[in-house]
PyMOL Python script that loads the backbone (N, CA, C, O; Angstrom):
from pymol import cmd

cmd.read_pdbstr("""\
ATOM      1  N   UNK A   1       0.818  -1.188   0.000  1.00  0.00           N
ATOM      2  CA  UNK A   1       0.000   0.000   0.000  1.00  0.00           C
ATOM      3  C   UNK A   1       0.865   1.256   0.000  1.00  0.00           C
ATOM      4  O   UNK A   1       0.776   2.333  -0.589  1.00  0.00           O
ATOM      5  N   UNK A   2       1.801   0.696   0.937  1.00  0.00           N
ATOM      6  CA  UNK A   2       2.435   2.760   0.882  1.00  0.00           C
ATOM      7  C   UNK A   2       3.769   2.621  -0.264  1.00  0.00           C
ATOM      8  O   UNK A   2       4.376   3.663  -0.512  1.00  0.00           O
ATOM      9  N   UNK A   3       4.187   1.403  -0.915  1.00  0.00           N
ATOM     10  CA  UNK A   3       4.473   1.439  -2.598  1.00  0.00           C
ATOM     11  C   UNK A   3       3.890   1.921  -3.315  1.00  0.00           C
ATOM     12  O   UNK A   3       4.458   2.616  -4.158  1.00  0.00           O
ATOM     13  N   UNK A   4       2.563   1.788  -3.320  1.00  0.00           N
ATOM     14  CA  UNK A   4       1.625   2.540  -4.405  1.00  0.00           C
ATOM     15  C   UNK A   4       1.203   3.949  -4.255  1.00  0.00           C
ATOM     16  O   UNK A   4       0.993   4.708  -5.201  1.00  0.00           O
ATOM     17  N   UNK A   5       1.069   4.310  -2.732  1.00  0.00           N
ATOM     18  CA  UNK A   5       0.779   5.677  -2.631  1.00  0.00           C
ATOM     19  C   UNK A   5       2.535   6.624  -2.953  1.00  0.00           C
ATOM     20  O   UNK A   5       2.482   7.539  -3.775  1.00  0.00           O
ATOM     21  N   UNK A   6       3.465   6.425  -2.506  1.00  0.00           N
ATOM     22  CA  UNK A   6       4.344   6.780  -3.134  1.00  0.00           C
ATOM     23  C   UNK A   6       4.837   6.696  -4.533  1.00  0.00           C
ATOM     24  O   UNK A   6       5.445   7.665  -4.987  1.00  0.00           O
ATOM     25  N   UNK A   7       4.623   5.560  -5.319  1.00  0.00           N
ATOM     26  CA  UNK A   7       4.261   5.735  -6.413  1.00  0.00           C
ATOM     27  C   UNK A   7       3.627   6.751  -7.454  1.00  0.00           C
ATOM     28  O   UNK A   7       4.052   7.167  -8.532  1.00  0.00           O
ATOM     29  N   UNK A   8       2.086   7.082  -6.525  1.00  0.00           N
ATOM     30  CA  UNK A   8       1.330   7.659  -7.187  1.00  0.00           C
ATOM     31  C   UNK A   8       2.099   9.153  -6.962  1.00  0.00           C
ATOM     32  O   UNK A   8       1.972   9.898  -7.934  1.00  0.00           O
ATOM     33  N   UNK A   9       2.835   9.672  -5.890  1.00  0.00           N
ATOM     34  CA  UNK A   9       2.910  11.027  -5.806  1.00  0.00           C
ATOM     35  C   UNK A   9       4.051  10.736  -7.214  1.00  0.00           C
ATOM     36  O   UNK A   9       3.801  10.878  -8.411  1.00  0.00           O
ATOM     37  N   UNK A  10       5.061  10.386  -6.702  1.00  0.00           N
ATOM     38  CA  UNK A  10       5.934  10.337  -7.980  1.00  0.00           C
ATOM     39  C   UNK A  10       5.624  10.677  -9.070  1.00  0.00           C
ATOM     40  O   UNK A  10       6.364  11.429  -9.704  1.00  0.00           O
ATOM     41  N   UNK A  11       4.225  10.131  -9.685  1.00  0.00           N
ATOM     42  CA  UNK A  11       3.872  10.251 -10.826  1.00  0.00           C
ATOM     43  C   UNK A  11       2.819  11.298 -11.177  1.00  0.00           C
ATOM     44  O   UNK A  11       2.476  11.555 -12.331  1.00  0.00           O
ATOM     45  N   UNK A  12       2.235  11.999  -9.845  1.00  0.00           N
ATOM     46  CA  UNK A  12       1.660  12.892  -9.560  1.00  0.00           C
ATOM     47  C   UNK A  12       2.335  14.685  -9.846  1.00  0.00           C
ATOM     48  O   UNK A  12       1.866  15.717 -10.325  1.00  0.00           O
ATOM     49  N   UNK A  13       3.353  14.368  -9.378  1.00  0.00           N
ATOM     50  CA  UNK A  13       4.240  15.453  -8.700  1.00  0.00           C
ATOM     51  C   UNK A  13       4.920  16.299  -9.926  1.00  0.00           C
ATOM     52  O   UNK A  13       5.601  15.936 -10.885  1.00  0.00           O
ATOM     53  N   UNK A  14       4.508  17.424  -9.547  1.00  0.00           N
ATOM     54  CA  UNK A  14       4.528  19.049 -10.650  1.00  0.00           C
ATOM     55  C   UNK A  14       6.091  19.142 -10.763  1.00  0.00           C
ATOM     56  O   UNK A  14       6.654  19.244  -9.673  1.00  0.00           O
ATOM     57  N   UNK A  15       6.797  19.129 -11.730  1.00  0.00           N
ATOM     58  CA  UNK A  15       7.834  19.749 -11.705  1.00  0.00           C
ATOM     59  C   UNK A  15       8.505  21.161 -11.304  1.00  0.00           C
ATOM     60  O   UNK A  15       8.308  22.177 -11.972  1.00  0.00           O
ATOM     61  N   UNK A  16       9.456  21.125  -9.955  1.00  0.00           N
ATOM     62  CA  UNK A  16      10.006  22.011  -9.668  1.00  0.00           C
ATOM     63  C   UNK A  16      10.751  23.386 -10.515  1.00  0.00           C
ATOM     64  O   UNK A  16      11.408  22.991 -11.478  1.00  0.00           O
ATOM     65  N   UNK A  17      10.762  24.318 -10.403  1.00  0.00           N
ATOM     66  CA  UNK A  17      11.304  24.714 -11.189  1.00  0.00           C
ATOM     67  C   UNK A  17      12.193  25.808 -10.387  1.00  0.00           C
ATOM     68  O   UNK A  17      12.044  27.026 -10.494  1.00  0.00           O
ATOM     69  N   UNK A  18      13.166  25.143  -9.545  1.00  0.00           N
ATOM     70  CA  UNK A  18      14.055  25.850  -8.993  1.00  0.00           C
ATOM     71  C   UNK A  18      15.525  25.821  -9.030  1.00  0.00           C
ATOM     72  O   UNK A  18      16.053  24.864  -9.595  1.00  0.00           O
ATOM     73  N   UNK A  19      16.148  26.599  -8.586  1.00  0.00           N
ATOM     74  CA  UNK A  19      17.820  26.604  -8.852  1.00  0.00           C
ATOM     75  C   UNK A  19      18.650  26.102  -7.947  1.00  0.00           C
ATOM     76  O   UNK A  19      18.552  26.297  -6.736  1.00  0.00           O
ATOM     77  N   UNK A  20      19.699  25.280  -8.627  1.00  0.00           N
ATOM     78  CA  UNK A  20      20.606  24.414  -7.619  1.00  0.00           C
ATOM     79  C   UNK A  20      21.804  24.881  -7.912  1.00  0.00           C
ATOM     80  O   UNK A  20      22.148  25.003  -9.088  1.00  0.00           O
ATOM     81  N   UNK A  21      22.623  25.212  -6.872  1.00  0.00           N
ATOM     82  CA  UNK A  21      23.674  26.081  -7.136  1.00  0.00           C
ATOM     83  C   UNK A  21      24.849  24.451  -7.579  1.00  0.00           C
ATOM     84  O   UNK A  21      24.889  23.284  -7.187  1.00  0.00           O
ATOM     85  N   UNK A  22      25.454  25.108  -8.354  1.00  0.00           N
ATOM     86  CA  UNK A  22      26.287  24.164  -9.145  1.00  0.00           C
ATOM     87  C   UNK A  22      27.366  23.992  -8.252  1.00  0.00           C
ATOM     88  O   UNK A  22      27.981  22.935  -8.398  1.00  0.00           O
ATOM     89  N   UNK A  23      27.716  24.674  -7.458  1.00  0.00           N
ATOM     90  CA  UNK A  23      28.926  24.087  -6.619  1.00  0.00           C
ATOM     91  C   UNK A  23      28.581  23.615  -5.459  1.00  0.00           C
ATOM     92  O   UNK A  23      29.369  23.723  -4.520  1.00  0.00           O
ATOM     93  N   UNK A  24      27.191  22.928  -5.274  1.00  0.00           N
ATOM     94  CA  UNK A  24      26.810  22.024  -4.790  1.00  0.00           C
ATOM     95  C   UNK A  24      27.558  20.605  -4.707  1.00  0.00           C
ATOM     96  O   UNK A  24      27.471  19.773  -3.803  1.00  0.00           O
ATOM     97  N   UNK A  25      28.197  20.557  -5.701  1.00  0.00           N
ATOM     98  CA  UNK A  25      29.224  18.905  -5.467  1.00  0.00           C
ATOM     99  C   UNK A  25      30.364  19.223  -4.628  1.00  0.00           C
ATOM    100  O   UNK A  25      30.913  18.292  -4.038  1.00  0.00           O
ATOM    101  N   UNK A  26      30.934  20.784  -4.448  1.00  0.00           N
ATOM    102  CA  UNK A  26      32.453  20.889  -4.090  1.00  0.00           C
ATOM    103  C   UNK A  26      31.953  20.701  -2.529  1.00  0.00           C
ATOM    104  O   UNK A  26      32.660  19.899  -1.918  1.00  0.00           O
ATOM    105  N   UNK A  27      30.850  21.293  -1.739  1.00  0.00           N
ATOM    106  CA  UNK A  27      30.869  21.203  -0.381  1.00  0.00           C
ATOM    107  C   UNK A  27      30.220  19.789   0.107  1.00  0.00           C
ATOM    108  O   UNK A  27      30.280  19.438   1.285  1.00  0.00           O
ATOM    109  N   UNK A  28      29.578  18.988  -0.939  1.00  0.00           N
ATOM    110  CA  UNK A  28      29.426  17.344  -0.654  1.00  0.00           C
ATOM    111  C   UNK A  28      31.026  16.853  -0.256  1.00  0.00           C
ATOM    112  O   UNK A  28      31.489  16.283   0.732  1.00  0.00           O
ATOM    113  N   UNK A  29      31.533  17.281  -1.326  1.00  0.00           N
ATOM    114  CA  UNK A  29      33.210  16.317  -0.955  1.00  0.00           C
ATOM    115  C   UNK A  29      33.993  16.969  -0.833  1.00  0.00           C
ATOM    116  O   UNK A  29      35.072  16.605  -1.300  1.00  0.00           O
ATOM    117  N   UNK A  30      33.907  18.523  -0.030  1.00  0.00           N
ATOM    118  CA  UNK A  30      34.807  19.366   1.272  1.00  0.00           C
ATOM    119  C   UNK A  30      34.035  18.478   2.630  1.00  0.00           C
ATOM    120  O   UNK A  30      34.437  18.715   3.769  1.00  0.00           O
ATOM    121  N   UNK A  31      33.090  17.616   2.439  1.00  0.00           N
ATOM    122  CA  UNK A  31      32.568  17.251   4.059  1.00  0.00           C
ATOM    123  C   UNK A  31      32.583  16.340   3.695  1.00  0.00           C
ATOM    124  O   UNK A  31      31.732  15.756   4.365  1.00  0.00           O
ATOM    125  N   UNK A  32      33.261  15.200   2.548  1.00  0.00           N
ATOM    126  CA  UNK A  32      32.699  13.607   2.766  1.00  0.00           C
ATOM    127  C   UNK A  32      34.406  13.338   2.712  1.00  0.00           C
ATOM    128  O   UNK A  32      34.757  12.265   3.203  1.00  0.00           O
ATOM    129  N   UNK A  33      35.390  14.142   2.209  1.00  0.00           N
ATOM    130  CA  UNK A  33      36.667  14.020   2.091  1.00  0.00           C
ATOM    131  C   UNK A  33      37.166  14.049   3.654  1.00  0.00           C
ATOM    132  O   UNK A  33      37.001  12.907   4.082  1.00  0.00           O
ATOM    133  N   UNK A  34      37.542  14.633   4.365  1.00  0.00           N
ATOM    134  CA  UNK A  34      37.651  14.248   5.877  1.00  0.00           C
ATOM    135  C   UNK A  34      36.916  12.681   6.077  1.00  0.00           C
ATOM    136  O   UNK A  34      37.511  11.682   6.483  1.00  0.00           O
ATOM    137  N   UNK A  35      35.978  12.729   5.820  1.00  0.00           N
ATOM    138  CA  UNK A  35      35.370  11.668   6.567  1.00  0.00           C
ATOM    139  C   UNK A  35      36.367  10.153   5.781  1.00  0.00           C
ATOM    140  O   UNK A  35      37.031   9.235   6.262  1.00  0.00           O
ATOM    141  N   UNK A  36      36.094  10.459   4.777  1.00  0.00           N
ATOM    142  CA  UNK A  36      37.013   9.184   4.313  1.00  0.00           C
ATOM    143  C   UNK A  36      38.259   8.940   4.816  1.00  0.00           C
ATOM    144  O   UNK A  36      38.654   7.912   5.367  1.00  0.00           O
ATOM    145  N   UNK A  37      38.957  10.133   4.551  1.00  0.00           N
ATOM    146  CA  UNK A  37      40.710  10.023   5.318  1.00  0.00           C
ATOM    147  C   UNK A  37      40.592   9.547   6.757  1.00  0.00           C
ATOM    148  O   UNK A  37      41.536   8.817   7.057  1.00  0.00           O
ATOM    149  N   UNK A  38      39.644   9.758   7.817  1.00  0.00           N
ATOM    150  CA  UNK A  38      39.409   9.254   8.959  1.00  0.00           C
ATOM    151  C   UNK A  38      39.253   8.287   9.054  1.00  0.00           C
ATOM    152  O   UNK A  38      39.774   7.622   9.950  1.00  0.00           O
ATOM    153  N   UNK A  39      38.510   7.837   8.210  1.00  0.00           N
ATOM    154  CA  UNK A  39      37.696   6.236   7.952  1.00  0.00           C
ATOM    155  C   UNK A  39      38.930   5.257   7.793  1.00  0.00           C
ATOM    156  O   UNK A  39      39.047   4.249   8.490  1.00  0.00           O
ATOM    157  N   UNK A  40      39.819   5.622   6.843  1.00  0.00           N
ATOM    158  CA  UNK A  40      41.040   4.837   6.326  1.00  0.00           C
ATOM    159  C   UNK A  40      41.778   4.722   7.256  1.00  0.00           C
ATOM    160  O   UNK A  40      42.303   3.627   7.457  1.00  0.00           O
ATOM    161  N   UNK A  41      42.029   5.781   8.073  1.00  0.00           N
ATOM    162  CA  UNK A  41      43.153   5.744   9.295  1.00  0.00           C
ATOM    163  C   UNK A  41      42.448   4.941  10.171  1.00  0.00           C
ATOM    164  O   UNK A  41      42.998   3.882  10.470  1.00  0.00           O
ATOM    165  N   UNK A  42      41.649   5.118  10.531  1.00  0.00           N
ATOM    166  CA  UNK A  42      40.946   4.423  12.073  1.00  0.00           C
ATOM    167  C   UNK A  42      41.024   2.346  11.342  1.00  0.00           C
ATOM    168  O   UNK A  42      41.491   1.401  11.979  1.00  0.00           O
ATOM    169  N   UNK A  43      40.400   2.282   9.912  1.00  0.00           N
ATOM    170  CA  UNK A  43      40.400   1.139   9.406  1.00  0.00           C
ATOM    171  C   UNK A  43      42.252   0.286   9.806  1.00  0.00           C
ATOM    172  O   UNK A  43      42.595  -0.689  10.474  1.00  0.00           O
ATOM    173  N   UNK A  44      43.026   1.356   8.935  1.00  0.00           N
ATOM    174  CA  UNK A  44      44.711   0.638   8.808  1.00  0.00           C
ATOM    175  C   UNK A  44      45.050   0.939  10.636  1.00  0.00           C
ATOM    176  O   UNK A  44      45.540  -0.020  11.232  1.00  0.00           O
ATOM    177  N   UNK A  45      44.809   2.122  11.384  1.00  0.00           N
ATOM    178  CA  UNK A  45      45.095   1.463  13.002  1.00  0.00           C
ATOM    179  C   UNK A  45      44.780   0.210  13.488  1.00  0.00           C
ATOM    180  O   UNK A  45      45.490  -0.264  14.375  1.00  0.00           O
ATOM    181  N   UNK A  46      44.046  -0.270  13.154  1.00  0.00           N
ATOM    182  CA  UNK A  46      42.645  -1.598  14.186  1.00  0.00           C
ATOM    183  C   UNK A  46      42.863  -2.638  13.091  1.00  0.00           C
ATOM    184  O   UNK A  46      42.147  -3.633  13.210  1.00  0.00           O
ATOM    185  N   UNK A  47      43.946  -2.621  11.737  1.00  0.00           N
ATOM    186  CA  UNK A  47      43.386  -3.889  11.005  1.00  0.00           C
ATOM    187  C   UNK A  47      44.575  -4.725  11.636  1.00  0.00           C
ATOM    188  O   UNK A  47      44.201  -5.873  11.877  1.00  0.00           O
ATOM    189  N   UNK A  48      45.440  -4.571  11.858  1.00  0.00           N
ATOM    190  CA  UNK A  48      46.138  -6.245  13.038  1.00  0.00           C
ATOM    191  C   UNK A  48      44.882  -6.514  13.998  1.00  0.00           C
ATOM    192  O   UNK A  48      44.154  -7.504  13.924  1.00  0.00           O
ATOM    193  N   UNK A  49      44.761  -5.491  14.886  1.00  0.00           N
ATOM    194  CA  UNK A  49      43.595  -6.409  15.989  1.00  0.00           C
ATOM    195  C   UNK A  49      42.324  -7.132  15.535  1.00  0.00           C
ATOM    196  O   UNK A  49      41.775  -8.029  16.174  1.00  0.00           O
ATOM    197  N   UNK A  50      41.711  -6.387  13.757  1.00  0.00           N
ATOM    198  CA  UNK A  50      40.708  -6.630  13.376  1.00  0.00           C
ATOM    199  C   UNK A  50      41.108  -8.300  13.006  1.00  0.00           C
ATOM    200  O   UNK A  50      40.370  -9.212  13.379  1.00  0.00           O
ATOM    201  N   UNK A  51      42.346  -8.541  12.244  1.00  0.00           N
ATOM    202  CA  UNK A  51      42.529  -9.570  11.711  1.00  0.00           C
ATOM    203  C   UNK A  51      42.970 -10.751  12.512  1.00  0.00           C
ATOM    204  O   UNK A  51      42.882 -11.906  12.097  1.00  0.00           O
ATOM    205  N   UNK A  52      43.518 -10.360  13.848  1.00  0.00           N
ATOM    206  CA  UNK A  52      43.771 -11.219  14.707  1.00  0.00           C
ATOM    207  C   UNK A  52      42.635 -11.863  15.436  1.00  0.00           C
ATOM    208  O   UNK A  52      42.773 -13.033  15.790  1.00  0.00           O
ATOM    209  N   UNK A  53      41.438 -11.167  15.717  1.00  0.00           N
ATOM    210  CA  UNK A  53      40.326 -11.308  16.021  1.00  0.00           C
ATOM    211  C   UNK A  53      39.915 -12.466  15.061  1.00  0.00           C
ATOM    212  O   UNK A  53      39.564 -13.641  15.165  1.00  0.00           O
ATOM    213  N   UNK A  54      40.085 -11.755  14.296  1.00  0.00           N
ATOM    214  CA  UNK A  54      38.631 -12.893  12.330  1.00  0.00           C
ATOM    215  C   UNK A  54      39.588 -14.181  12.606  1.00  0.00           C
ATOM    216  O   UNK A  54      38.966 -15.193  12.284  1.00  0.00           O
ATOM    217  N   UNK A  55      40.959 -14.505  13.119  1.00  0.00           N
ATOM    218  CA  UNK A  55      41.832 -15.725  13.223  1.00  0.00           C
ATOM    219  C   UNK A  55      41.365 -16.404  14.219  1.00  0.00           C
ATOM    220  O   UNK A  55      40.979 -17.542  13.954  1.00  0.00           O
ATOM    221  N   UNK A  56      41.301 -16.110  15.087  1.00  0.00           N
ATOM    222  CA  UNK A  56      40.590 -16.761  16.835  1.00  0.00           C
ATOM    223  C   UNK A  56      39.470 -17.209  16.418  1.00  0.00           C
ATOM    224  O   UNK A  56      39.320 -18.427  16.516  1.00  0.00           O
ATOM    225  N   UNK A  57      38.626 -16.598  15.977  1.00  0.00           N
ATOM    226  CA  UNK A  57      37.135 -17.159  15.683  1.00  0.00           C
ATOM    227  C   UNK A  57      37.157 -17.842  14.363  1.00  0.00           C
ATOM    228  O   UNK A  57      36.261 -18.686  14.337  1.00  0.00           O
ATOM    229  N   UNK A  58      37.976 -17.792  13.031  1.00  0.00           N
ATOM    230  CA  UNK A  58      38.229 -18.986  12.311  1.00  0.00           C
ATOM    231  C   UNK A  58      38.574 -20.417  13.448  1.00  0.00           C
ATOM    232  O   UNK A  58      37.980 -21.492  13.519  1.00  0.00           O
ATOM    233  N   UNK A  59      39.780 -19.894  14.256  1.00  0.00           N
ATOM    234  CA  UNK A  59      40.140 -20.703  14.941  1.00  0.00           C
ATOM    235  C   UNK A  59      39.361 -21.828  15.835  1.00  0.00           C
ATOM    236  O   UNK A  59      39.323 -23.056  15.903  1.00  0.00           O
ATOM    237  N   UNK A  60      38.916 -20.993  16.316  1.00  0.00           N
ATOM    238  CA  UNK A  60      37.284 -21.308  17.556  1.00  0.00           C
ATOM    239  C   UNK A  60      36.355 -22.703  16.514  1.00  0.00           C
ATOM    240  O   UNK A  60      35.737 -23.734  16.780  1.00  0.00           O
ATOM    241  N   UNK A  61      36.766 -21.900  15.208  1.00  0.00           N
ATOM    242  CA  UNK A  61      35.276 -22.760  14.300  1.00  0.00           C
ATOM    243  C   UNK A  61      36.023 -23.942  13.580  1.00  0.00           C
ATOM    244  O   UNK A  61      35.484 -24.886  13.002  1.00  0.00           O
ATOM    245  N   UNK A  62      37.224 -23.734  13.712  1.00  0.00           N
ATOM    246  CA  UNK A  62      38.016 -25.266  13.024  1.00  0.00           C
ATOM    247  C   UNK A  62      38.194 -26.067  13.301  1.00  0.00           C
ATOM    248  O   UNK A  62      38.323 -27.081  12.615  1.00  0.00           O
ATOM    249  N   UNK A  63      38.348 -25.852  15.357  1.00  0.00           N
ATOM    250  CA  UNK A  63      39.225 -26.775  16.015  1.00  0.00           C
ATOM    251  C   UNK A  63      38.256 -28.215  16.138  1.00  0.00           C
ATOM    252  O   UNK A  63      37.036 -28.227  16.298  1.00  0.00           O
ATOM    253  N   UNK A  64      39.207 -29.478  16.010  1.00  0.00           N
ATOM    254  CA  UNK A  64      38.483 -30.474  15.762  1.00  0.00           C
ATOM    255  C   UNK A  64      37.422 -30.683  17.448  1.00  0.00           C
ATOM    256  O   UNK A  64      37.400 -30.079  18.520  1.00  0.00           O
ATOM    257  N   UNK A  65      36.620 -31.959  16.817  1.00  0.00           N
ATOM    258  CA  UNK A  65      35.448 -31.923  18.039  1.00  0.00           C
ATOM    259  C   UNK A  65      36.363 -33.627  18.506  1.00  0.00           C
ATOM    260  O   UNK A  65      37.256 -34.253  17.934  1.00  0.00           O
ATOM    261  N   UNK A  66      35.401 -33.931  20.092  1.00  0.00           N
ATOM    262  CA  UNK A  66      35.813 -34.889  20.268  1.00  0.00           C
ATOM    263  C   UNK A  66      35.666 -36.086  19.333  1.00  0.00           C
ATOM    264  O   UNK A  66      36.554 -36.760  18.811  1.00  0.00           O
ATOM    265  N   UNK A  67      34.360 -36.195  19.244  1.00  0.00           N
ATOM    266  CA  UNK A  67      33.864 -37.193  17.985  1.00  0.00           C
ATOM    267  C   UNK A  67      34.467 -37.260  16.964  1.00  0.00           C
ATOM    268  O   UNK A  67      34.498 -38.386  16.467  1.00  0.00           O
ATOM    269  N   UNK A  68      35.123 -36.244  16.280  1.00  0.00           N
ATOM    270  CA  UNK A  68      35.344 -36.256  14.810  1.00  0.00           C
ATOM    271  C   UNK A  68      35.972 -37.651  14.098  1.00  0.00           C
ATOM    272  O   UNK A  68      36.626 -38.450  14.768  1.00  0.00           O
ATOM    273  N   UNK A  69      35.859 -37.734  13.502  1.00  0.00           N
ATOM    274  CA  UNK A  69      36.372 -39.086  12.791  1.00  0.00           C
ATOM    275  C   UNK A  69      37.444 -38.220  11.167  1.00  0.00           C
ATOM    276  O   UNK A  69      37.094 -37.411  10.308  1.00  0.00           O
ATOM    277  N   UNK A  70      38.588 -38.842  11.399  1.00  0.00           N
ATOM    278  CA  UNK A  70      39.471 -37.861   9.679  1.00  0.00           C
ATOM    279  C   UNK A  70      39.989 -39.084   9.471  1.00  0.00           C
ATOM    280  O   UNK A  70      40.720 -39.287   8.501  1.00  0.00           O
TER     281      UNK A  70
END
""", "prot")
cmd.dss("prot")
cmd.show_as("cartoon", "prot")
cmd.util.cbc("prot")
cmd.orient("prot")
């Protein structure tokens, strides 16, 4: 139901006829550029502990059971 009512505005809906300032992209990625360079640093600090972690719990999930039969 609220697919179709959104739908319908979509197809309803008057075209705007207003102005978008064109250097609208430079202050998207003056504020998404920080965020990435942060993102990367905080990622390459924590990826030994991240990866040592994902090893223990491979580990945890490999180790044989008593039963096992090889």
């Amino acid at each position: 139901m609220a697919f179709r009512v959104a739908l319908m505005f979509f197809f309803i809906a008057t075209p705007a006829y207003a102005y978008i300032d064109p250097n609208a992209q430079g202050l998207i990625s003056q504020a998404l550029t920080p965020v990435f360079v942060i993102g990367t640093g905080v990622a390459l600090f924590f990826r030994d502990k991240a990866l040592t972690a994902i090893r223990r719990v491979k580990g945890y999930f490999n180790r044989p059971t008593d039963g096992a039969t090889e």
